[in-house]
N, C-alpha and C positions, 0 to 999 in steps of 0.2 A: 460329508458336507461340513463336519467341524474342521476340518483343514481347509476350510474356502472361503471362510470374513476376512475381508482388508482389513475391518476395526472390531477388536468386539469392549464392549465399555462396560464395564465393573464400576458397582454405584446401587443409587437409590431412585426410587421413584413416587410420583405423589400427583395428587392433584390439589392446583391452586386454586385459589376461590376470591379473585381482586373484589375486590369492595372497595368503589371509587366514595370517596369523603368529599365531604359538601363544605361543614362547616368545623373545621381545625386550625390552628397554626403552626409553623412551627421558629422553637425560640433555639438559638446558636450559640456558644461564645464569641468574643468579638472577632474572632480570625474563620467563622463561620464553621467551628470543627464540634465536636459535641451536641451534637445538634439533637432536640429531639419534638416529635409530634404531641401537641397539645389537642384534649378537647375537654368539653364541660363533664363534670363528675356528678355521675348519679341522674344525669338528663337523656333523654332520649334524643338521638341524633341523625337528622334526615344525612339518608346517601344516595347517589346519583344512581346507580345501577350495580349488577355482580355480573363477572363474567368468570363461568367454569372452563378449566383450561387443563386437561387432562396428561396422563403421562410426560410429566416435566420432572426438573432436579439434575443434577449435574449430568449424572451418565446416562440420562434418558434424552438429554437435549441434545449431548453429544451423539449420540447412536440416530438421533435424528437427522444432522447438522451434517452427517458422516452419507447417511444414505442419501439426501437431498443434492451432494454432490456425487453422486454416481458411484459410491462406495458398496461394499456388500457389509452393512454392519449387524450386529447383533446386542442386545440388553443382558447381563446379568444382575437381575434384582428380586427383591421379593413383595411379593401383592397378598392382599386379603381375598376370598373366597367370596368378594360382595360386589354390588351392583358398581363401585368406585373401581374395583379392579377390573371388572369387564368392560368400563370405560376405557382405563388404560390399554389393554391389550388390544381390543379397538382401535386404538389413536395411533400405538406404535402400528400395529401391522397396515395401514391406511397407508403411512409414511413408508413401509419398505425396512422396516424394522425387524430381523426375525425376533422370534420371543422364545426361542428351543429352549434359554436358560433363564427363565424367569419361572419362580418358584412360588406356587399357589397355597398358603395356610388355612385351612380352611377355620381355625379358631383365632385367626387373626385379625384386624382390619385394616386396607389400603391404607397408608396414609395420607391425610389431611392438612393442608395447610391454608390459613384463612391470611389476603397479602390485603394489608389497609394499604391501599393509592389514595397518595393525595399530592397535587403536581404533577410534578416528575420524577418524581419519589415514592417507594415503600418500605413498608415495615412489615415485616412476613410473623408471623402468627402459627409455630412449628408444634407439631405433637409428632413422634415415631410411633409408631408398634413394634414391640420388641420381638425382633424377629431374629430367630436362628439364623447362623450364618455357618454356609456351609458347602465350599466351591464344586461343582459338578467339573468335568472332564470336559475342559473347551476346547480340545484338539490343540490345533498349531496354528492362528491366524498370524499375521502380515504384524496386527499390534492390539496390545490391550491399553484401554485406555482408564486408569485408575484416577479413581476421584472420592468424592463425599463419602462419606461410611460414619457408622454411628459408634460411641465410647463402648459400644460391648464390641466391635469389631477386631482390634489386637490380635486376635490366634486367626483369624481369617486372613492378614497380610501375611501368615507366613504359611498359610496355604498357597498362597497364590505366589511368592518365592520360589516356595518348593517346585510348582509348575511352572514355574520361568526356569528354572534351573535343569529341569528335564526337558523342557523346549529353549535353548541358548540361541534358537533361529531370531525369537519371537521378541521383538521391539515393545517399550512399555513407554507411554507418555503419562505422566503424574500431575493433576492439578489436584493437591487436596483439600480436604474441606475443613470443618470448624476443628474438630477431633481431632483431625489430622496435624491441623497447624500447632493444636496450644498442646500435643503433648513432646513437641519439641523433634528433633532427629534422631538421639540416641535409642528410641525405642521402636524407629523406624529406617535403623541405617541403613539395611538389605535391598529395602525398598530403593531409598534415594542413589544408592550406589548404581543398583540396576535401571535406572530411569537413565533414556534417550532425552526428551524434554520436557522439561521442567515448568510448570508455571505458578506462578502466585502473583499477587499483588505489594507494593511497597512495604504496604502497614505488616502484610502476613508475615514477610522478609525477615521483619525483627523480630516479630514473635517465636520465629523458628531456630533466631539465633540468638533469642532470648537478651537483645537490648532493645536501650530505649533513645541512645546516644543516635546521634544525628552521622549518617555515615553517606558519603557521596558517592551517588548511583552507582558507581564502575566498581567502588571497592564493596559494596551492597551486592552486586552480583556476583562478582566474583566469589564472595565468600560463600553464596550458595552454591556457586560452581562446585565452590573444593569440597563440599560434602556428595559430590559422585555423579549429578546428572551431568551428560556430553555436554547438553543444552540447556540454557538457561534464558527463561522470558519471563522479564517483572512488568506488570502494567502498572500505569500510573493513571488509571481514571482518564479523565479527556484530555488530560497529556498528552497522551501517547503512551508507546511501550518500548521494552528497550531487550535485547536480546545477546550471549555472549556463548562460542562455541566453544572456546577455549584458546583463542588467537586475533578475534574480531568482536569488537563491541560495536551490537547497529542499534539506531533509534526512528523509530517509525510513526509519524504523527496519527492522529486520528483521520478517518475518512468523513470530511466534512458534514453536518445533519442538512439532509437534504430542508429538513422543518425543524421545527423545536420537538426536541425528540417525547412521547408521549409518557413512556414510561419504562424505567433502566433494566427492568428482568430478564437476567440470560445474555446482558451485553459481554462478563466475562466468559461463559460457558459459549458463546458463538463465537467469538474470538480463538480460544484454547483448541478447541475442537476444529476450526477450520484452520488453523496452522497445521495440527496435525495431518488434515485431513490432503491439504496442498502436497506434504512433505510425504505422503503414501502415492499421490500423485507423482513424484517424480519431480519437483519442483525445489526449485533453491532455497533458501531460508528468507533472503530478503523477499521471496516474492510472495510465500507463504504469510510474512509479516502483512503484507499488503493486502493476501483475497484475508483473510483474521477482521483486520478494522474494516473492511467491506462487509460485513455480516454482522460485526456488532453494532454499526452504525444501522444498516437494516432490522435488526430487530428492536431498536429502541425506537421505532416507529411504528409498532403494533401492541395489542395487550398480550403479554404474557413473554416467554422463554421460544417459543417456537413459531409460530406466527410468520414471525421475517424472515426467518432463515432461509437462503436462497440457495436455486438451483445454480449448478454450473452456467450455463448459459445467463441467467441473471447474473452473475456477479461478475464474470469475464464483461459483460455489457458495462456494467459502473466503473470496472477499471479502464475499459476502453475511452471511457468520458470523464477521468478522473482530473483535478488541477492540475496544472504542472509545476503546482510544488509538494503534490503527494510521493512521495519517494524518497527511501529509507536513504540514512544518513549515517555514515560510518564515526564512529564519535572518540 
């Protein structure tokens, strides 16, 4: 059976805890960037409601996002031996998630994160448990999809090297996370070398390539190119995103908000993950660009990271009724 996941997603996992805000503001610089959430200090502050939102975080949403389109995925992460973790296992196996590699601590506890909402906006509220990191024997799936990992994670990327390198079949998609991005390239070159595709965001782009200088999208990709992924997809917020394989630069607008989207969790991780998820499909890149912003624009219309995520059938239906100016632009 380890030789039979299309995806299996390497990552973390947690349950969210939205706490919708009543009474905050929030104050910006004048170009609306540094933005941050205000409320009174030392007062007690009424909130609309909380919604518990269980087994979510990068490569749990992925491994969702993956089975929801007809994928055989799987979870490798670690949980606590408590009522939060039996939530999650729950939630994935519900979704069609195997959990064969998710690792039970029994003197640990699940992770927690408390997401203040207010707007259409959050502010996530992170604790980890420091959990042993320590890859089990995933067989040989189709792709491993690598993401979020925490600052003691380091010797665990080159576990997971080492088994790419004894499986050379096995395709690796990379979105990394906070860790990932601020300790730069050089101490994850193996990694980026061996990555098929690539994602991040603009801002992460520079962090990774450590300036601050204003560089134009094309030469911004590329330069992530040349540190080793085939592929290369920077998103740009409600821009759009923009994609480079080595020959072709495309840019793919956002998929219209059917409404004013309710609240942004897991718009990049349903993006990321359903490109990949097209391109295991058999599917082009441009078109993979395309079911990508179908799903992020669906999930910023429910609460939380998984919620939207849609089935095949659903999101073939939104493209089928999509504008006729959604369609990737060779640039």
């Amino acid at each position: 059976m380890k030789n039979n996941y299309d995806l299996i997603a390497i990552g973390e996992t947690t349950i969210d805890a939205f706490i919708r805000l009543k009474d905050a503001s929030v104050h910006c610089d004048i170009n609306k960037e540094n933005c941050q959430i205000c409320m009174a200090f030392g007062a007690k502050i009424p909130y609309e409601s909380v919604d518990e939102v269980p087994a979510v975080g990068n490569a749990a949403n992925a491994s969702v996002s993956a089975s929801r389109l007809g994928l055989k995925s799987a979870l490798v992460a670690n949980i606590g031996s408590d009522r939060n973790g039996d939530l999650c296992l729950e939630s994935l196996k519900k979704d069609g998630v195997s959990t064969d590699f998710i690792t039970i601590h029994k003197d640990k506890n699940t992770n927690y994160h408390y997401v203040l909402w207010f707007e259409d906006e959050r502010t996530i509220l992170q604790k980890h448990s420091d959990f042993p990191y320590k890859l089990q024997d995933l067989g040989s799936p189709k792709w491993i999809y690598l993401t979020s990992l925490s600052e003691k994670s380091l010797s665990y990327h080159t576990e997971i090297i080492e088994h790419l390198k004894k499986n050379p079949e096995i395709k690796m998609a990379f979105q990394p996370g906070i860790f990932q991005i601020k300790i730069g390239f050089e101490k994850l070159k193996e990694i980026y070398q061996r990555t098929e595709i690539f994602f991040c965001n603009i801002e992460e782009a520079k962090i990774i390539l450590n300036t601050t200088d204003h560089i134009e999208i094309k030469d911004l990709i590329k330069k992530i190119h040349d540190l080793g992924p085939k592929i290369v997809i920077l998103t740009d917020s409600i821009r759009g995103s923009y994609s480079y394989d080595g020959s072709e630069y495309l840019f793919m607008p956002i998929y219209p908000d059917l409404k004013s989207p309710l609240e942004r969790t897991g718009a990049g991780d349903a993006f990321s993950s359903t490109v990949v998820s097209a391109i295991i499909l058999g599917k082009t890149l441009s078109l993979a660009l395309a079911w990508g912003s179908v799903n992020a624009m669906s999930v910023v219309q429910q609460v939380g990271a998984q919620k939207g995520l849609l089935s095949l059938e659903k999101l073939e239906e939104y493209l089928k009724n999509a504008p006729e100016n959604y369609k990737v632009k060779i640039i």
